[in-house]
C-alpha positions in Angstrom: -9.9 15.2 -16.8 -12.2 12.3 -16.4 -10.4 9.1 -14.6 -10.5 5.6 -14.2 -9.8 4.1 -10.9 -9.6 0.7 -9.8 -10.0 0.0 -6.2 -11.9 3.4 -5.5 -13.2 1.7 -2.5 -10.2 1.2 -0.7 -8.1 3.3 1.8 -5.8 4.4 -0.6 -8.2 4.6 -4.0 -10.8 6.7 -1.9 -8.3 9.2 -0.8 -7.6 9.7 -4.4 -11.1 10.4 -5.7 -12.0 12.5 -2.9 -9.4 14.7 -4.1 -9.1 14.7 -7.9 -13.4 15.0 -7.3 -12.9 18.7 -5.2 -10.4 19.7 -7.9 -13.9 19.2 -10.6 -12.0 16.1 -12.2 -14.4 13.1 -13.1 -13.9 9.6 -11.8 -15.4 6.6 -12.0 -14.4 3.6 -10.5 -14.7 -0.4 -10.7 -14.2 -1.9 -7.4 -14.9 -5.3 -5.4 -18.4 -5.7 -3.7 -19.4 -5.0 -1.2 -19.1 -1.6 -0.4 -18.3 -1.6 3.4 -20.2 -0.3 5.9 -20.2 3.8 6.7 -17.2 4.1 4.1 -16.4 7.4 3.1 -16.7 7.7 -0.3 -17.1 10.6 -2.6 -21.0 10.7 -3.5 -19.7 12.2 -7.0 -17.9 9.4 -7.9 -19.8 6.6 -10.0 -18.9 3.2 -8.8 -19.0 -0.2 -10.7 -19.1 -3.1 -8.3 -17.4 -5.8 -10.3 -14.3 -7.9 -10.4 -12.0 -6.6 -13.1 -10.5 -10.2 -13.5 -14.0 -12.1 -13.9 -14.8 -10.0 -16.9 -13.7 -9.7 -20.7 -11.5 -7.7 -22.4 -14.4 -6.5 -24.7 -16.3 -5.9 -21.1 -13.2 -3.7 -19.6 -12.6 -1.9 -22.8 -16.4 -0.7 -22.8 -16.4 1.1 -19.5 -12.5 2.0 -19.7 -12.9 3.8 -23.0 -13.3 7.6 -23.4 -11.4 8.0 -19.9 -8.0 10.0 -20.0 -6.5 8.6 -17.1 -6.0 5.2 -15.5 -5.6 4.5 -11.8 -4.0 1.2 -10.1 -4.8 1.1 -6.6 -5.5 -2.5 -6.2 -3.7 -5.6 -5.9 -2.3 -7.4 -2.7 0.5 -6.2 -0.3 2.8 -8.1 1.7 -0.1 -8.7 4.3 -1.5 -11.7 2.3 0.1 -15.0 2.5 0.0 -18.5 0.8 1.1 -21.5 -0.5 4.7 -21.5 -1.9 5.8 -20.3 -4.1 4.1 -17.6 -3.4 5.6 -15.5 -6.1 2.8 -16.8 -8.2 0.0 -15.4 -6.2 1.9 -11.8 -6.5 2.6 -12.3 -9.6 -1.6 -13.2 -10.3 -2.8 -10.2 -9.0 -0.1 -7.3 -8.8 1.7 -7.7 -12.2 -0.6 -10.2 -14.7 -3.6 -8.5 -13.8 -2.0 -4.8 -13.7 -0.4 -6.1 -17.1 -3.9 -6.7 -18.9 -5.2 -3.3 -17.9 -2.5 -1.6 -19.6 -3.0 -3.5 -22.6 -6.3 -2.2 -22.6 -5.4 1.5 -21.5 -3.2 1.3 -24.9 -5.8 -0.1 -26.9 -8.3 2.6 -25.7 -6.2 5.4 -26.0 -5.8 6.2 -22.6 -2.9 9.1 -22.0 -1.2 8.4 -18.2 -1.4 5.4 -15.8 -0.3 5.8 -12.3 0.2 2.9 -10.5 0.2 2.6 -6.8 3.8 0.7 -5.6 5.6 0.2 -2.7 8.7 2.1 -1.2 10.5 -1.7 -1.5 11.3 -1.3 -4.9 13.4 2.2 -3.7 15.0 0.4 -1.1 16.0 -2.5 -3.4 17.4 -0.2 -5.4 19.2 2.3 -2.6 20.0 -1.2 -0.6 22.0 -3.2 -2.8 24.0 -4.7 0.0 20.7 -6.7 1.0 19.1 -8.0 -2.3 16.0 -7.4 -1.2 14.1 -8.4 -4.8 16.2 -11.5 -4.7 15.3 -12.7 -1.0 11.6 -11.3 -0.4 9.0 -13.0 -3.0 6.6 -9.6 -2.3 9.3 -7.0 -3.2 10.6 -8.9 -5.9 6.6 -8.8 -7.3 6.8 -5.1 -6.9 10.0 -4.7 -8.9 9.0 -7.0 -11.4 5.4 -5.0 -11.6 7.2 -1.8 -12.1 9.3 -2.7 -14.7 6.2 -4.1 -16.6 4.8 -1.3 -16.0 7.7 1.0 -17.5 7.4 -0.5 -20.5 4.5 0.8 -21.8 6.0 4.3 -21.3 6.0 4.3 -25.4 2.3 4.3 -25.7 1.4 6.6 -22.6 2.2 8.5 -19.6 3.2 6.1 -17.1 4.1 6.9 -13.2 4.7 4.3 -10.7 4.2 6.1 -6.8 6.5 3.7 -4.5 4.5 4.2 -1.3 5.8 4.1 2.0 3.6 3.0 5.5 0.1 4.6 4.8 -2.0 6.3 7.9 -5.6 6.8 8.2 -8.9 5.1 8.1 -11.3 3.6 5.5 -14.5 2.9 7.9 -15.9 -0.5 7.1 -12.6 -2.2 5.6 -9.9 -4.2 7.5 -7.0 -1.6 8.5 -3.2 -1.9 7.6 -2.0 -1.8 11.2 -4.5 -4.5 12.5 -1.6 -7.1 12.7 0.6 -4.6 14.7 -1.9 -4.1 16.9 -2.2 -7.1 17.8 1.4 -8.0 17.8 0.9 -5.2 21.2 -1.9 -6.4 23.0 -0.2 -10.3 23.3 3.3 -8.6 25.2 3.4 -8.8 28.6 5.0 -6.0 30.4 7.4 -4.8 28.1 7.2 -3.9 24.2 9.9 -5.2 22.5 11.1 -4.3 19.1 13.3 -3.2 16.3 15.5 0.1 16.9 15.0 0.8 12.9 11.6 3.5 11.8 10.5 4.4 8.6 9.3 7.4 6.7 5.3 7.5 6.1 2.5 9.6 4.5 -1.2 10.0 5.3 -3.8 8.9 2.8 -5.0 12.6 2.5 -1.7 12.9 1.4 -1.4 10.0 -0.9 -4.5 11.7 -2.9 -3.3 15.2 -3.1 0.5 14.3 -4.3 -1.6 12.1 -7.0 -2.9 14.3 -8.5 -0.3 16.6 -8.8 1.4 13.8 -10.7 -1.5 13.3 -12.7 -2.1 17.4 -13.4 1.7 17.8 -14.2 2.4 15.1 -16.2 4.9 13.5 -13.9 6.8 9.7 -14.7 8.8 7.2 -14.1 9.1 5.8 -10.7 8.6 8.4 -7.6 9.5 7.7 -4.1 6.7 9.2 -1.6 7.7 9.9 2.0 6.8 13.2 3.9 7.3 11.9 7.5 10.3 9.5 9.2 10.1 8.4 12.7 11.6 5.4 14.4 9.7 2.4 15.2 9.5 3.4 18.9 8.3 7.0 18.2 5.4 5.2 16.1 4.4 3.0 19.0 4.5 5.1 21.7 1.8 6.7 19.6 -0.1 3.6 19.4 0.4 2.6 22.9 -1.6 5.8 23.8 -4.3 5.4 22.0 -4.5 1.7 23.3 -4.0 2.7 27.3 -0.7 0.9 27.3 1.6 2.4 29.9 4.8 0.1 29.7 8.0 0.5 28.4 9.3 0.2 25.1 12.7 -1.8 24.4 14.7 -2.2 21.6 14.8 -6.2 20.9 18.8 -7.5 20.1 18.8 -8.5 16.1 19.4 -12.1 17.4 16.6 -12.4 19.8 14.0 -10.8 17.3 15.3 -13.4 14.4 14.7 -16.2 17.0 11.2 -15.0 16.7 10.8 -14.6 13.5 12.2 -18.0 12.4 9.6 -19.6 14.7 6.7 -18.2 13.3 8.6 -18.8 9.8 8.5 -22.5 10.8 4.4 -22.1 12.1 4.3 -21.5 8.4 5.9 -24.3 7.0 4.3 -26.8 8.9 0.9 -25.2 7.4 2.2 -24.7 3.8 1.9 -21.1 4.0 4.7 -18.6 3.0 5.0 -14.8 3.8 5.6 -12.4 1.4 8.4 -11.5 3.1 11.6 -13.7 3.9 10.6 -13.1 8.0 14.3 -14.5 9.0 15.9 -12.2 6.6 13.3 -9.2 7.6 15.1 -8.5 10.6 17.8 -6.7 8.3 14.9 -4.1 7.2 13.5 -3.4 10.5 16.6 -2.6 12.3 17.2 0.0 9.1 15.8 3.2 8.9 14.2 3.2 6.0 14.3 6.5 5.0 14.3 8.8 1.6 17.2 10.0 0.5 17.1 13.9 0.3 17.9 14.2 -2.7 15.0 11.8 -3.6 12.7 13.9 -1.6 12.8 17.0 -3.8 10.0 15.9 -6.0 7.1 15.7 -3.1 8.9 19.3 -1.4 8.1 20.9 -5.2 4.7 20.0 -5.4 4.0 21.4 -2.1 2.1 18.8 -0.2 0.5 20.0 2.4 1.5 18.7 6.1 -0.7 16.5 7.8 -1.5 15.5 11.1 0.4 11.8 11.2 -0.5 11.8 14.9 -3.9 11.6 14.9 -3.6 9.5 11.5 -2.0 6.8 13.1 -3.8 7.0 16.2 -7.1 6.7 13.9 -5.3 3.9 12.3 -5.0 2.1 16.2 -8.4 2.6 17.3 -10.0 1.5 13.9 -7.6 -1.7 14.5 -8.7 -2.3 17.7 -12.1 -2.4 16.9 -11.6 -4.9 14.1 -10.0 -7.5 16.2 -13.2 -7.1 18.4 -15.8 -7.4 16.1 -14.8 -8.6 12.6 -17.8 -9.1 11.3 -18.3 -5.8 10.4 -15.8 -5.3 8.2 -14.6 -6.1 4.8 -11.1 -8.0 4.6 -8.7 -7.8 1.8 -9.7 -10.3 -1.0 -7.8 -12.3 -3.3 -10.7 -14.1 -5.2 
């Protein structure tokens, strides 16, 4: 099948050619400049290094047509922050933009989209006690994406991955974990944090249960998880690779909201707003936010293969370190 990808640069769109490329599929991807350095990128793939939203229609629907498949693996997470309402900037890049390209995938005939979400729009869904959509401007962007989404399902295949924590390394480009990491290096003698965990998948994995979905026709919306571990099991990890030999508490609820409503009010007095509601995020990270089992038959049938999460994540650490050392060598996350 030959594929379109956008963001085939990234940690996640990478992982996905480099697999549907070894299974002889074609891809071709438009992505942001520049490429960063020593990135590992399938030499097979062919790369257009332009800004999907600085172009025309007419311009998108000449390099889109003739393709059978589209790939999302773009737009902003809940990393990226700015001024309220900051709905609007989500809703810019994750669902107006996402929205355009499906127009287009209708208009040239294209036969599945897969869309890479987030595991928020599960848990708004299995954790109805928390209205998460209605409380966090980020989730309720990826709920209001997949919807959109959805409703081209008429005029093509559509699939919508909600992706949990990703592990692994795209060499050259900021990391996921870099704030984490440095969350670690400013405690002093003790690690304090939430007693919740979450499930997680490497990006090897991401790829190969993509294009299972892709070669078996799969839809609708599809929790991924493979692995769960608690918050502590996942830094005790980290503080390995890091050389940090200190104990690991579980913060009280209370204390940990203190926190977060401080940094909450950092952000006010700037005109910035998170993504996520940070006083009302203490209720997620003292959850475990795991897959239902019944919701994890899908992934089990396709047979994705195990990974090594350990060394994923300890890749993801050491990659993180060495950006908050030396940013200049890497590429940040955009949103121009």
């Amino acid at each position: 099948m030959k594929v379109f990808l956008i963001g085939g640069t990234g940690l996640i769109g990478s992982s996905v050619a480099k697999n549907l490329i070894s299974y002889h599929h074609e891809v071709t991807t438009m992505a942001l400049p520049p490429v960063p350095l020593d990135a590992d990128i399938p030499s097979e793939m062919t790369l257009i290094l332009k800004n999907f939203m600085q172009i025309t229609d007419l311009e998108l629907m000449e390099h889109m047509k003739g393709f059978d498949v589209f790939v999302f693996a773009a737009g902003i997470d809940e990393r990226v922050e700015g001024k309220p309402p900051v709905y609007d900037m989500y809703y810019n890049f994750n669902i107006s933009a996402l929205k355009r390209l499906l127009e287009i995938c209708k208009r040239v005939q294209i036969q599945h989209a897969v869309i890479m979400g987030s595991y928020f729009s599960y848990f708004d869904r299995l954790w109805k006690d928390l209205q998460l959509s209605a409380i966090h401007p980020y989730i309720r962007s990826r709920v209001d994406q997949e919807n959109m989404a959805l409703g081209f399902s008429e005029a093509f295949r559509v699939s919508i991955l909600e992706l949990p924590y990703i592990f692994g390394i795209q060499k050259g480009r900021e990391p996921v974990w870099t704030f984490l990491v440095k969350q670690i290096q400013k405690m002093k003698c003790f690690t304090f944090y939430p007693n919740g965990g979450t499930t997680m998948v490497t990006a090897n994995q991401v790829g190969v249960i993509t294009r299972h979905i892709i070669e078996n026709q799969i839809t609708g919306s599809i929790p991924i998880g493979y692995y769960e571990m608690s918050w502590k099991e996942m830094l005790s990890i980290m503080h390995k690779e890091m050389g940090i030999h200190r104990p690991i508490l579980t913060a009280p609820k209370w204390i940990y909201r203190i926190v977060l409503r401080r940094i909450m009010k950092r952000y006010q007095k700037r005109n910035i707003e998170s993504g996520l509601n940070l006083i009302e995020l203490a209720e997620i990270m003292y959850r475990k936010a795991y897959l239902q089992k019944e919701d994890m038959q899908l992934i089990m049938k396709l047979g994705i293969p195990t990974d090594d999460i350990e060394e994923a994540i300890k890749e993801s650490t050491k990659l993180s370190m060495e950006f908050l050392s030396n940013k200049s060598h890497f590429v940040s996350m955009k949103t121009e």
